[in-house]
C-alpha positions as CSV (number, residue, x, y, z in Angstrom):
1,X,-7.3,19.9,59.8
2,X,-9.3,21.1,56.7
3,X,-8.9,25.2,55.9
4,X,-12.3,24.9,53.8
5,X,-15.6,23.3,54.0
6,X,-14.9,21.4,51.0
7,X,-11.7,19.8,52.1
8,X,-13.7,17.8,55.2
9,X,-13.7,14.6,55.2
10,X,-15.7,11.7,57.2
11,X,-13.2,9.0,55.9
12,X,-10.9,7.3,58.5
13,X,-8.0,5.6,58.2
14,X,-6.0,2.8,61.3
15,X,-3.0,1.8,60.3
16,X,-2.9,2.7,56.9
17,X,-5.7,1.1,56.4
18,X,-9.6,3.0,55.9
19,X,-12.5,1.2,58.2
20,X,-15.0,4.1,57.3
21,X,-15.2,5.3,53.8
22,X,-17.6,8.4,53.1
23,X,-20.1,8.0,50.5
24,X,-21.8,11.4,50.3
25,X,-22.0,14.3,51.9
26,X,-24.9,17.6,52.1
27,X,-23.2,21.0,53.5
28,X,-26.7,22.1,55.8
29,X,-24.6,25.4,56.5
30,X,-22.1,27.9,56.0
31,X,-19.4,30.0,58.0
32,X,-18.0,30.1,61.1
33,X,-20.0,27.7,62.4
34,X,-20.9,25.1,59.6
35,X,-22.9,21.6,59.4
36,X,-22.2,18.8,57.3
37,X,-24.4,15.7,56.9
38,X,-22.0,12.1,55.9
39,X,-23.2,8.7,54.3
40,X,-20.7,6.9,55.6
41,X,-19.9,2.9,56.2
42,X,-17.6,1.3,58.5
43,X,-15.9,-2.1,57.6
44,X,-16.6,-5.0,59.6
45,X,-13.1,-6.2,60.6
46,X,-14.5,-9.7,61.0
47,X,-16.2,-10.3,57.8
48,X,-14.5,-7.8,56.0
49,X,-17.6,-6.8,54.3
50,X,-18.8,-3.2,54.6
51,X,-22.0,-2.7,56.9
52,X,-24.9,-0.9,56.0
53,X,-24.5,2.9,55.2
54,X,-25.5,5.2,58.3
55,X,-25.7,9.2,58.8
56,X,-23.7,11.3,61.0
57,X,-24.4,15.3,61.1
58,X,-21.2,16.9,62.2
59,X,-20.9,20.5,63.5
60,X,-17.6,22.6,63.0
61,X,-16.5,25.5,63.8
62,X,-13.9,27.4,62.1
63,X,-10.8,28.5,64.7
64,X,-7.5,30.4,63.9
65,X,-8.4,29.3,60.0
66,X,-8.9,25.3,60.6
67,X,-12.1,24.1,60.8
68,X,-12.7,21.7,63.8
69,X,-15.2,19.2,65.1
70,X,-17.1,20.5,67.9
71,X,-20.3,18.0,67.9
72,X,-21.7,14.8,66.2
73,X,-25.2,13.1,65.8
74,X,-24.8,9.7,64.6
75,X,-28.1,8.6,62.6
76,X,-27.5,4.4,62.9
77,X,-29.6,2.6,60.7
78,X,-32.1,3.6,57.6
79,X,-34.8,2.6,60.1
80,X,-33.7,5.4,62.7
81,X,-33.3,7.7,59.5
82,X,-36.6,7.3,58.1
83,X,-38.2,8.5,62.0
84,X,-36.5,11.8,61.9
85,X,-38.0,12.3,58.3
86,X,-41.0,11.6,59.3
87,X,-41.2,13.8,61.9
88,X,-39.5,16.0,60.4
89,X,-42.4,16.3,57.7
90,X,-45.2,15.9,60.0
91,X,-43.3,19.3,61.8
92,X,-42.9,21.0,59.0
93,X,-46.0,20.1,57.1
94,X,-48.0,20.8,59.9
95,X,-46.5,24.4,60.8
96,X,-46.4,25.3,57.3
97,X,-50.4,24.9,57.4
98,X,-50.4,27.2,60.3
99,X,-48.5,30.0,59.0
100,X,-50.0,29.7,56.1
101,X,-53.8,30.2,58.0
102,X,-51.9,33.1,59.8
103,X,-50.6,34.7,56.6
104,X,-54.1,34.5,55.3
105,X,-56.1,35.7,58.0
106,X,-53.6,38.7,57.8
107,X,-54.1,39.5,54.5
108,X,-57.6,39.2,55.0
109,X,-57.4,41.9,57.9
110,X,-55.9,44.0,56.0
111,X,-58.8,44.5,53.5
C-alpha cells in the first residue's frame, strides 16, 4: 500500500517476475479521493514480446493513511483511446461555445 500519491504504482509483478510495466502516469486529482491515469503494457507470456501500450484510470481513496484502489476504467487499445478524445472534444468544444454565448449575452444585459 502506497502512503502518497506519488508512491502508486501500476506495475505488477507474478512470481518475481513483472508482466505489466508502467510507462507513464497523469495525477487527474488530488486528496482523499484521488485519480491517476497509467500507460501501461502487459507482456505476452507466449511471445514474450510486450503488447501494445493501453490506459487504465484508477480511483483511490485514501483510508487510515494508505491509499487504496476503489475503481478502474481500462481504456484497451489507441483506437478505443482516440473515441473518448474525440468526444471528449466535441463535449467540451461544444459547451465551451455555449457558455461562452451565455457569458456574452450577459455582459451584454448588463449594459
Amino acid at each position: 500500500m502506497a502512503e502518497t500519491i506519488d508512491e502508486l504504482s501500476y506495475d505488477y509483478e507474478e512470481e518475481g517476475r513483472l508482466v505489466r510495466k508502467e510507462l507513464d502516469r497523469r495525477i487527474l486529482s488530488k486528496g482523499a479521493w484521488s485519480t491517476v491515469m497509467f500507460l501501461y503494457q502487459e507482456l505476452d507470456r507466449k511471445t514474450e514480446d510486450w503488447r501494445a501500450p493501453k490506459v487504465a484510470i484508477v480511483r483511490y481513496k485514501k483510508f487510515n493513511g494508505q491509499y487504496r484502489k476503489q475503481s478502474g476504467f481500462n481504456i484497451s487499445s489507441e483506437k478505443q483511446a482516440r473515441a473518448i478524445v474525440d468526444a471528449i472534444e466535441q463535449w467540451f468544444d461544444s459547451s465551451s461555445a455555449a457558455s461562452d454565448a451565455d457569458s456574452d449575452a450577459d455582459a451584454a444585459g448588463a449594459e
